[in-house]
Structure formats: structure tokens, C-alpha cells
C-alpha positions, 0 to 999 in steps of 0.5 A: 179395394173396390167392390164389383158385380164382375163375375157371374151370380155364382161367384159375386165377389169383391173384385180383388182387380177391377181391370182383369176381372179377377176375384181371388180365391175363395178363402171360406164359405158357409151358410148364414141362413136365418134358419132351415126354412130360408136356407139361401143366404150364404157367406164367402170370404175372398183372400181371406179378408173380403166377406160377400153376404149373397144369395136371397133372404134372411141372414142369421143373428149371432151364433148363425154366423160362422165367419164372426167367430173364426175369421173375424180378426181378418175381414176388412171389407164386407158386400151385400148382394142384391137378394139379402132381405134382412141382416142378421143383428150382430152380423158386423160386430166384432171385426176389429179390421173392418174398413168397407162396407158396401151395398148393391144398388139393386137391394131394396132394403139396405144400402150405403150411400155416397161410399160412406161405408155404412150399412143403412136400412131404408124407410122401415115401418117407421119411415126412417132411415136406420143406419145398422153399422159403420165401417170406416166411414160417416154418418149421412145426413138423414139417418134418423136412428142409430140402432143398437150396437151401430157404432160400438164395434168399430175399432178403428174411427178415430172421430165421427160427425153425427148430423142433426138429422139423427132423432134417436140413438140405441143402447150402447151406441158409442165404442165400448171396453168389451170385457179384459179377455178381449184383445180391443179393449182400448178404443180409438174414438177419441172425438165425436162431433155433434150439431144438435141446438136445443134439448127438444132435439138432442137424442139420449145417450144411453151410456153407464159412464163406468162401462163406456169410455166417455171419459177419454171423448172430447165432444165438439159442439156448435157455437154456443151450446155448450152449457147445454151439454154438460147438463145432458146426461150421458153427454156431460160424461165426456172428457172434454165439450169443446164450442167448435165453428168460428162462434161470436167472441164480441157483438152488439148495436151499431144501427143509427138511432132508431135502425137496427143493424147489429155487429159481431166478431167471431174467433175466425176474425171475420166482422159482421155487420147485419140487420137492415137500415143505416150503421152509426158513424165515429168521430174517430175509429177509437169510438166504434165499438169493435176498437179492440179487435182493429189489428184482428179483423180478417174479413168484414161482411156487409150483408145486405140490408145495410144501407148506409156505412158509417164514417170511421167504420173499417178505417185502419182495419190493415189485416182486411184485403178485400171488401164486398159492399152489398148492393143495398148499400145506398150512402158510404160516409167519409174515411169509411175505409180510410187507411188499410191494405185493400187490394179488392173492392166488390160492389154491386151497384149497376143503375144508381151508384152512390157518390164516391165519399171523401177519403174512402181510401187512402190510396186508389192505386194497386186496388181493383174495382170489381164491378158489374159486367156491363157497368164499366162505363159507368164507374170509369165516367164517375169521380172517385171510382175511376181512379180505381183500376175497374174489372167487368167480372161478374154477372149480377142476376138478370132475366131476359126474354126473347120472342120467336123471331124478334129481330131486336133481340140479335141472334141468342144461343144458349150453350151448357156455359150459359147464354151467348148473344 
């Protein structure tokens, strides 16, 4: 269901039909005023499940809000108008079918960015970003509070990121048993994922394990803070911590003597060699020492810094089909890449090219070269390297300039693609 401005300010609604205009039928309406003195907010109810919060100034909290108590099992979307000033607290709470929340774009003190279907308030007094409730949706990154009760209500997520950006979260924040009378005992949040690193930065959870369901949560957390977790309380009550990401399994030094270059392997089977200067190289690939993982390694990322790639470094590593060689890259040693499945090599060299190594690989056939645009020439004329097949198709960066008028530069054009010559 799409929310609209479709109709005139009398009759706001959710547009039930965005093509036609058409609104629906008022199913119910009532006041939901903070008070006699401000008497101007209202609540309207389309089709019996669209709610529209319009008019100007304060909603009412609770017992103020009509809709909650007689229609609550049949809202699943909810709008407010440009003129509300302030939601009343528990204005969303309870409404088991909830799925939409929106916001005009001309409020000022509310919104719901990037159809995340919360209900956030703007820089408050404290200059951060609250987010009040949430429907169907996520959390965006730069909410800093979660306020009482802004997740407890909802009963239809299933999993929920909290981005790192969150510095403080209310009481009884996560979903809840609300008591045996009512009909949404069971909760269906069953994982929470979190991205906090530090006990500096990880919120309290403000929970009593024997009221809330923590027990029934598995909580995902970055690579490598999981022990942090289960000494938080309130966090460690959850039912499981699971380290989520492709965390590290296995690394250490490679760098030649006094260089350092590190290696690292993770649960993805991605090898990583970083850090700066020159790796090691083996008299045999059983001497390096990601041996064990050889059959595993899917991708292997040189980053730059590296200078220099060992002998027996990747050779044999069959499961890898493409390789990216860093332009930092200055030496690439004997049998580096011996014996693999490569299809694809990217390189980045455009002026000093190194010498093609003895047996890099143990075939050139049916592996492309991927070079520099411009640099084709170059490798075509250098042993080795030519017995690739050579694709130009990719630009490394470059500046140029251009003066008014200047013959020598040829006609230049620049279009929304780029520069053309």
C-alpha cells in the first residue's frame, strides 16, 4: 500500500489506488488531542486498516487514543500528516498487524527515511536522532536512541540490525510477553544483529531476562566480539552469540625479514596478504604457511603495500580463478602462481612493468591479462606477458589539463559517461 497527498487537506488519506486517486472509505474517526487546549489532531481510519494521524499539534498518550483500543488488531499502516507536532507515547503500541509507517516530508519534527518504516524524531534538545517506533522495516544508521517501548510492540519482525550508530537504548526495548490474557504472547523476533566492537560503545540493555524472551534470540555479532558479549549483561541472556562476517580462522607473519607483511584467511576463503614491503618466499608450497588451507582458498587479495610476491606463494591454490596484483607490486618471484585454474589476471602497472617470473603459471593459454587502457602495447612487446591474451578495460586514475584553446590538446568533450577525446 502506497501512502499519498491525493486528496485535499480535508480528506488526507492513504491512497488505497495511486493511479485514480481514490482514498477508500472512512472506516472511523475521532479526536486524539493531547487536550481541550489543543483539540486539533485527529485520527481517521480508511478501509478499516489504514490509520491517518492529521491536523496540527499534540496527539494524546494512551488512554487519549481511541483507535488503539477498538481497532488495534486491524491497523497495518499508519501516516502522519505535516502539521502533527508531537506523538502521543504509546501512540503505535499494541497493533499486532502494523507493517507501514510513514511520514510527510514537510513535518519538522518527525520522519521516516528511506521507506524504513519508523517513526523517527528529528534532533531533539539532545541532538540526536530518536527513533519512537518501528513497523516492518530497519533501523537507519544515525539513530542514536532507541526510546522506550520502540521495539517492544512489534510483532511481526522476525530479525532486526541495530547499526552502531545507536549510543543508547530504553527500557524494554526488545519485543516482549505482554502478560497470558493477551493474544500475542509468543514473539517472532528470533535474531538481532548487532555491530557494536568495544564495551566503551555497547548500549545497556535494560531487560529482566525472566519477563523478556531473550532466551528464544540468537544474537549475531561482529567477527571477534563474542566473548564481550556474553559478558554484558542483559546480552549474554540471549539464546545463542553467534561471531557473523567472514571473521579470520588463521593468520600471521609472511613479511621477508625484517618487512611487515601479514597473511590471513578467513571462513569465506578469502587469503589476505597485507601490510607493506616484501613476502617471503618457500622452497616448496608445503613450506608457507597457509599450507593446510591450499584446496580452500577461493579469492586472494594482495593489497597494496606489497612489494614483492614470494616464490610458491599461490602456486597450486586450484579453487582461485582470478588474481589482482596490486600496482605497488614491484618483483613477482619464480612459480608464484604456478599450477592453478586462472582464468583472469589484474594488474595495474602502466609505466615500469616488472619482468614476467619463471613459470608464473603453468599455462598462458585461455588466461586473460587484464591491463591498463592504454597499456596494451606495452605488455604485447614484453616476454611473458604477451603469450596472455591482453584485454585494455580498465582506466587507472589520471588527471588532465586542458587550456583554453590549446591546439595540442585535440578537441575534449565532456559528456555524463566522462571525457571523450
Amino acid at each position: 500500500m502506497l501512502f499519498g497527498l491525493l486528496c485535499s487537506s480535508a480528506s488526507l488519506c492513504m491512497a488505497a489506488d495511486p493511479t485514480t486517486g481514490y482514498c477508500g472509505d472512512v472506516f472511523s474517526q475521532g479526536d486524539c488531542a493531547s487536550g481541550s487546549d489543543q483539540p486539533n489532531a485527529t485520527w481517521t481510519l480508511y478501509n478499516g486498516d489504514s490509520l491517518v494521524i492529521d491536523g496540527t499539534g499534540s496527539m494524546g498518550s494512551y488512554v487519549d487514543l481511541k483507535y488503539r483500543h477498538y481497532y488495534n488488531s486491524y491497523i497495518k499502516a499508519v501516516h502522519f500528516s505535516a502539521g502533527i507536532e508531537h506523538v502521543g507515547r504509546f501512540a503505535l503500541s499494541y497493533l499486532p498487524k502494523l507493517e507501514r509507517i510513514s511520514v510527510d516530508p514537510d513535518n519538522p519534527n518527525y520522519e521516516s527515511p528511506d521507506n524504513c518504516n519508523c517513526l523517527i524524531e528529528k534532533e531533539n534538545e539532545n541532538d540526536k536522532n530518536v527513533l519512537l517506533y518501528i513497523g516492518n522495516g530497519f533501523i537507519p544508521e544515525g539513530v542514536e536512541v532507541l526510546r522506550d517501548y520502540a521495539i517492544h510492540d512489534n510483532y511481526r519482525l522476525t530479525s532486526i540490525t541495530i547499526p552502531r550508530s545507536v549510543k543508547q537504548m530504553g527500557e524494554t526495548t526488545m519485543p516482549c510477553t505482554i502478560g497470558r490474557s493477551s493474544p500475542f504472547e509468543l514473539q517472532s523476533l528470533t535474531e538481532i544483529h548487532v555491530q557494536w566492537t568495544t564495551k566503551e560503545e555497547l548500549p545497556e540493555w535494560k531487560m529482566t531476562p525472566k519477563i523478556y524472551h531473550a532466551n528464544q534470540i540468537t544474537l549475531y555479532v561482529p567477527c571477534g566480539t563474542a566473548e564481550m558479549y556474553k559478558k554484558a549483561a542483559g546480552w549474554k541472556e540471549c539464546k545463542a552469540i553467534v561471531e557473523e562476517g567472514c571473521c579470520e580462522i588463521a593468520g600471521g607473519e609472511c613479511g621477508h625479514e625484517t618487512d611487515k607483511v601479514h597473511w590471513s584467511f578467513d571462513v569465506c576463503g578469502t587469503l589476505t596478504i597485507s601490510g607493506e614491503g616484501r613476502m617471503k618466499s618457500y622452497a616448496s608450497t608445503q613450506d608457507r604457511p597457509w599450507k593446510n588451507y591450499t584446496n580452500d582458498i577461493k579469492a586472494i587479495v594482495i593489497e597494496d603495500g606489497i612489494t614483492k610476491i614470494g616464490r610458491n606463494a599461490f602456486s597450486g591454490c586450484i579453487q582461485v580463478d582470478s588474481v589482482d596484483i596490486p600496482k605497488s607490486v614491484t618483483t613477482i618471484s619464480a612459480n608464484a602462481f604456478w599450477i592453478g585454474n586462472w582464468t583472469d589476471f589484474f594488474v595495474h602497472w602502466d609505466e615500469e612493468i616488472p619482468d614476467w617470473p619463471e613459470n608464473m603459471t603453468s599455462k598462458t593459454d585461455g588466461i586473460t591479462l587484464h591491463v591498463p587502457c592504454g597499456t596494451e602495447v606495452k605488455y604485447a612487446a614484453m616476454e611473458g606477458w604477451q603469450d596472455y591474451t591482453i584485454a585494455a578495460d580498465y582506466d587507472e586514475t589520471f588527471s588532465v589539463t586542458a587550456k583554453p584553446n590549446d591546439d595540442t590538446m585535440g578537441e575534449v568533450e565532456i559528456t555524463d559517461e566522462g571525457m571523450n577525446e
